[in-house]
C-alpha positions in Angstrom: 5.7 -9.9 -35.2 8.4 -10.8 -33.0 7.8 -11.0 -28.9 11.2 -10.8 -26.7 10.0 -12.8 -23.7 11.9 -13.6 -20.3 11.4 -15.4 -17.5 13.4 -15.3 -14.2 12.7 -19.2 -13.3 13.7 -20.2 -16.7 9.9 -22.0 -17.6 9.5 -20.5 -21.0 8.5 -23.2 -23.1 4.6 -23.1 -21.6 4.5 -19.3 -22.3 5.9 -19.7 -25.9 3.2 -22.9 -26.3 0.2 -20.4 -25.2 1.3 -17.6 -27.2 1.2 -19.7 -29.9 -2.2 -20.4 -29.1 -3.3 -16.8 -29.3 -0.7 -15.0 -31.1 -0.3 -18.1 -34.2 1.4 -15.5 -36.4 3.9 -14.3 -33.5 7.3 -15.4 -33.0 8.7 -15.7 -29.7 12.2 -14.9 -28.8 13.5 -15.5 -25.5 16.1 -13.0 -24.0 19.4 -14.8 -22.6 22.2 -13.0 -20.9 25.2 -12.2 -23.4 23.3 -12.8 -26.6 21.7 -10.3 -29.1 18.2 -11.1 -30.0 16.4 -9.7 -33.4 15.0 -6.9 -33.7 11.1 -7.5 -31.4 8.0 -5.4 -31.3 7.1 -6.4 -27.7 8.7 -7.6 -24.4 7.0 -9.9 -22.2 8.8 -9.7 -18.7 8.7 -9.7 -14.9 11.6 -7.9 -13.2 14.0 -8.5 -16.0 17.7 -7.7 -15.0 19.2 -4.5 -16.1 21.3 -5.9 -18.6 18.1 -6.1 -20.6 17.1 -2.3 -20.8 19.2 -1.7 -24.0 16.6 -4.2 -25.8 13.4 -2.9 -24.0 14.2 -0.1 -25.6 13.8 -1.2 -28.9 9.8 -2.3 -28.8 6.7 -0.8 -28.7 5.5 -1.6 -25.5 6.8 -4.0 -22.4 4.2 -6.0 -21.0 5.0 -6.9 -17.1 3.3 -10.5 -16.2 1.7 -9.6 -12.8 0.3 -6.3 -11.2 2.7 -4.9 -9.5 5.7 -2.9 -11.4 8.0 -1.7 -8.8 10.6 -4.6 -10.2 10.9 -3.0 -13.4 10.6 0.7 -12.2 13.4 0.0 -9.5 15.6 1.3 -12.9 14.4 4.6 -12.6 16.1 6.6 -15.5 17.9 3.9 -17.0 14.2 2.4 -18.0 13.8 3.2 -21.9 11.0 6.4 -21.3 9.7 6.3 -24.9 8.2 2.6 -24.5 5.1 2.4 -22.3 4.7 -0.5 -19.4 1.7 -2.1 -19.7 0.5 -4.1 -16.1 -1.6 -7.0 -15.7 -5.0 -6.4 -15.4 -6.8 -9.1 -12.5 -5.9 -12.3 -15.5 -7.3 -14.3 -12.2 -5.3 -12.5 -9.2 -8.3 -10.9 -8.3 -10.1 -13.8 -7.2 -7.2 -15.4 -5.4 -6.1 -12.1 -3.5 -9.8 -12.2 -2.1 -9.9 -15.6 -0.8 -6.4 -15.3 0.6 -7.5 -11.8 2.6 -11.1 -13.3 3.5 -9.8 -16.4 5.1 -7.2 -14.2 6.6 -10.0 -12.1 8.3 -12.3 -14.9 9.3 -9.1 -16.8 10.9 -8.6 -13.9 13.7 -12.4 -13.1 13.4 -13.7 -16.6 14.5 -10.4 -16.6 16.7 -9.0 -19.8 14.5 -5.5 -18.9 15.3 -5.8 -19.1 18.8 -8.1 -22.5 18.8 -4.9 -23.7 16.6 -2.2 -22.9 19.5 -4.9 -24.3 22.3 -4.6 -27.4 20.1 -1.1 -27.5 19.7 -0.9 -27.6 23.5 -4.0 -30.1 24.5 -6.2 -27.5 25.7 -10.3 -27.3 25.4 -11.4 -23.8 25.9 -13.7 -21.5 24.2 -13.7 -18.3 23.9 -15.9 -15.3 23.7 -16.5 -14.1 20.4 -15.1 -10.9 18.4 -18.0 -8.6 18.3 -18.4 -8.1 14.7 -19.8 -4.4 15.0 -15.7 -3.5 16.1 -13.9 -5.8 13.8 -13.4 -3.2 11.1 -11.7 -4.0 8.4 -9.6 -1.4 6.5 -7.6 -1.3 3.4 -4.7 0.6 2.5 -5.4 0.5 -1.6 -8.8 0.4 -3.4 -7.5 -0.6 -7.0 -8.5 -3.5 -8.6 -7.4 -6.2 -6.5 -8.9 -4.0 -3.4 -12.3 -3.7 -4.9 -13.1 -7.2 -5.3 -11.2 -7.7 -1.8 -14.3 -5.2 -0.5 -16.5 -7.2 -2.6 -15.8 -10.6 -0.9 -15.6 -9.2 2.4 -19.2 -7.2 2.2 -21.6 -10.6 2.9 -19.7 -10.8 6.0 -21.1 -7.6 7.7 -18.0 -6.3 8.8 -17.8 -2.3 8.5 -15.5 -1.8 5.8 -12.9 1.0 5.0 -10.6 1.8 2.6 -7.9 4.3 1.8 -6.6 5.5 -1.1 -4.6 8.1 -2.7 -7.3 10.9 -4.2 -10.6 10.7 -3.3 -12.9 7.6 -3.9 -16.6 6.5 -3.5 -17.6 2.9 -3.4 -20.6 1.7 -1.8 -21.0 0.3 1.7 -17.4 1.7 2.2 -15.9 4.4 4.8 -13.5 6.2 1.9 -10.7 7.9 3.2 -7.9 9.6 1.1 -4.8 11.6 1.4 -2.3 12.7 4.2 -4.9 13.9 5.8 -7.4 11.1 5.9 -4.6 8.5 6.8 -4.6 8.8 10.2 -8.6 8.9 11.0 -8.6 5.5 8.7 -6.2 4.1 10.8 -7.2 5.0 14.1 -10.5 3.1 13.6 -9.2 0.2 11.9 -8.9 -3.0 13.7 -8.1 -5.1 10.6 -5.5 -3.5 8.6 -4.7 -5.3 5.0 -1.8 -3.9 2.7 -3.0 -3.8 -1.0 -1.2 -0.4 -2.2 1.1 -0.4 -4.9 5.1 0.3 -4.1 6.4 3.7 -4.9 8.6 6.2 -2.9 5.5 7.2 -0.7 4.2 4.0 0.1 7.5 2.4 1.0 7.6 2.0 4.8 3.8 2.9 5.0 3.3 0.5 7.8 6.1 1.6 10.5 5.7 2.1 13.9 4.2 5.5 13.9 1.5 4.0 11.8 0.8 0.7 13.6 0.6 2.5 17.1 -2.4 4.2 15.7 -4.3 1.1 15.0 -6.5 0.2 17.9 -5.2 -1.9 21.0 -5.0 -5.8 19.7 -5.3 -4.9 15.9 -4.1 -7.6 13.1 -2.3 -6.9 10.3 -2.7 -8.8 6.8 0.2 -7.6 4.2 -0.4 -9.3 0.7 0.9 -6.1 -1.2 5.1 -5.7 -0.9 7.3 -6.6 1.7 8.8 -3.0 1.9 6.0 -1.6 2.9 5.9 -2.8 6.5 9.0 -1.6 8.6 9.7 -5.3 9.8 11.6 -4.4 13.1 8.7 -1.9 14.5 6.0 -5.1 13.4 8.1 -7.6 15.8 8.1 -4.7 18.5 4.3 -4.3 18.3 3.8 -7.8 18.1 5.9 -8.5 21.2 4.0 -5.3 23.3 0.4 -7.0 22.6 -0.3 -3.8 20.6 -0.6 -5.7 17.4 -2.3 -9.5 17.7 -0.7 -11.3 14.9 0.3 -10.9 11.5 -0.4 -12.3 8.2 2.2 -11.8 6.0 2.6 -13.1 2.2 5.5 -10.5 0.9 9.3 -9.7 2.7 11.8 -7.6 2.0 14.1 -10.1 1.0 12.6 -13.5 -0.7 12.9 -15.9 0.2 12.4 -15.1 3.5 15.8 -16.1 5.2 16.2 -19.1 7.7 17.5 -16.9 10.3 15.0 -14.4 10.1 13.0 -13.8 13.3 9.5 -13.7 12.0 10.2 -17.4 11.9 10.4 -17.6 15.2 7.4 -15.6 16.3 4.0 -17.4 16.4 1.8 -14.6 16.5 3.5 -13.9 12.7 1.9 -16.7 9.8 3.9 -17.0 7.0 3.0 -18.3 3.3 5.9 -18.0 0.7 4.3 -15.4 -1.8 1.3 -17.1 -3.2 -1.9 -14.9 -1.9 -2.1 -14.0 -5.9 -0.2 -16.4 -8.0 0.0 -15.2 -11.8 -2.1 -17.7 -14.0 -0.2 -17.9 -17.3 -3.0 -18.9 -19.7 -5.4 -15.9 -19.2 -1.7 -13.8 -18.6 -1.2 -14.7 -22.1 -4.6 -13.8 -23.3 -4.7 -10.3 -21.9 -1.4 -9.8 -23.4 -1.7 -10.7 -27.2 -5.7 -8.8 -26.7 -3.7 -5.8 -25.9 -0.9 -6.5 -28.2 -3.7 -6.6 -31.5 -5.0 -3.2 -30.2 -2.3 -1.9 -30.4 -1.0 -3.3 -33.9 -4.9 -1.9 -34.9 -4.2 1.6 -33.3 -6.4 1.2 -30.4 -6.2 2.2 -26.6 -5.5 -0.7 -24.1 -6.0 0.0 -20.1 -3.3 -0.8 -17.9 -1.0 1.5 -18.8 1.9 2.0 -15.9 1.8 6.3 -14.8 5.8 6.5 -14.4 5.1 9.6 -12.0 2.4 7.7 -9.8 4.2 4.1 -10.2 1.5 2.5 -10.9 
């Protein structure tokens, strides 16, 4: 069995060491621009450039090392359609996603953002508390990662919401769906976090029409995909008082740019990408589980709808 692997930042030699560890029998070949690899069963990639498609079309299966799969998808026809993607599953994300959205919360909550400027600027004065029966928190996506967002979040005794694309029940939840339901979640929404997958829909999902309907002084926590936020109409909001602040972990363009003016805006914290980072060893593990189903003609989860995009 061969496995066509490639990696954007070049750090392949860990990934070929752990596959060894659970794929002993496998042989690793990494893709390289201008080269012709050996015929592989599997790809291993994360938004591979399109002069790879030609050999993705040759395997069984392409494997994407995170949970999102707009980077691969992005190809739209030119991506071989007779070899399924395969997504992630959690492989540790989870976990990370919810600590990175709960402190998140608990920062504008407990009002930590705005004891950090006092402190910047010498001051001593406390203020009144949120009151916790208004400090709803909603999310835009209830996959995965959003579940166990809910399920860190639920001690807390926030009232919780969530929206999602067809219907959904999950306990101790508000569930809305649809067109329809989208602007009902919104208007009572006071924290809004971004979890939703990227597709044509979603993209712009959090523009100015959107964010106006959030309540006076809501916060917005985007750990999903920079292009879902309209950037522009967030500084606008920002500036008005409508929204509080932002927490933002994704940008259109990433790095996010020196001159860019979300640097500039203190009501706006910034952290380079990391509210999820991909752990490699149990990436690896989910992969070659999957991969041995397969070569035993089972069913593995996580296959990407091409339709949906996710």
């Amino acid at each position: 069995m061969r496995i066509l692997l490639h990696r954007a930042d070049g750090a392949t030699e860990p990934w070929i060491k752990d596959f060894g560890k659970y794929l002993p029998d496998a042989e690793v070949v990494v893709w390289r621009a201008g080269t012709t690899p050996p015929p592989c069963d599997y790809a291993v990639v994360w938004s591979p450039p399109e002069g790879m498609l030609a050999d993705l079309g040759e395997v069984k299966a392409t494997f994407l090392t995170g949970a999102g799969v707009d980077g691969l998808l992005r190809f739209g026809d030119k991506l071989p359609r007779h070899v399924p993607v395969i997504r992630l599953e959690d492989a540790g994300m989870a976990i990370q996603m919810a600590e990175y959205v709960t402190h998140a919360v608990l920062r504008y909550y407990r009002r930590f953002d705005e004891y950090e400027a006092q402190a910047r600027a010498g001051q001593w004065a406390p203020l009144p508390q949120h009151n916790k029966e208004d400090f709803s928190i909603g999310l835009l996506g209830m996959g995965a990662l959003g579940g166990r967002v809910l399920e860190a979040l639920a001690p807390f005794g926030f009232p919780l919401r969530g929206w999602s694309r067809s219907a959904k029940e999950v306990a101790g939840v508000q569930c809305f769906h649809g067109a329809d339901g989208l602007d009902t979640f919104l208007r009572g929404t006071r924290v809004l976090v971004c979890l939703l997958p990227l597709t044509a829909d979603t993209n712009n999902i959090v523009d100015r029409s959107n964010m106006a309907k959030l309540p006076q002084g809501a916060y917005l926590v985007n750990v999903a995909r920079g292009a879902h936020v309209a950037e522009p109409d967030l500084l606008t909001l920002i500036k008005s008082g409508h929204i509080a602040a932002a927490t933002l972990d994704v940008f259109r363009n990433e790095p996010l740019p020196s001159q860019h003016p979300f640097w500039q805006e203190p009501r706006i914290s910034i952290t380079p990408h990391i509210s999820a980072m991909t752990l490699r060893r149990e990436s690896v593990q989910q992969i070659a589980e999957k991969i041995l189903k397969i070569e035993a003609g089972e069913m593995v989860d996580g296959i990407v709808d091409r339709i949906r995009g996710y």
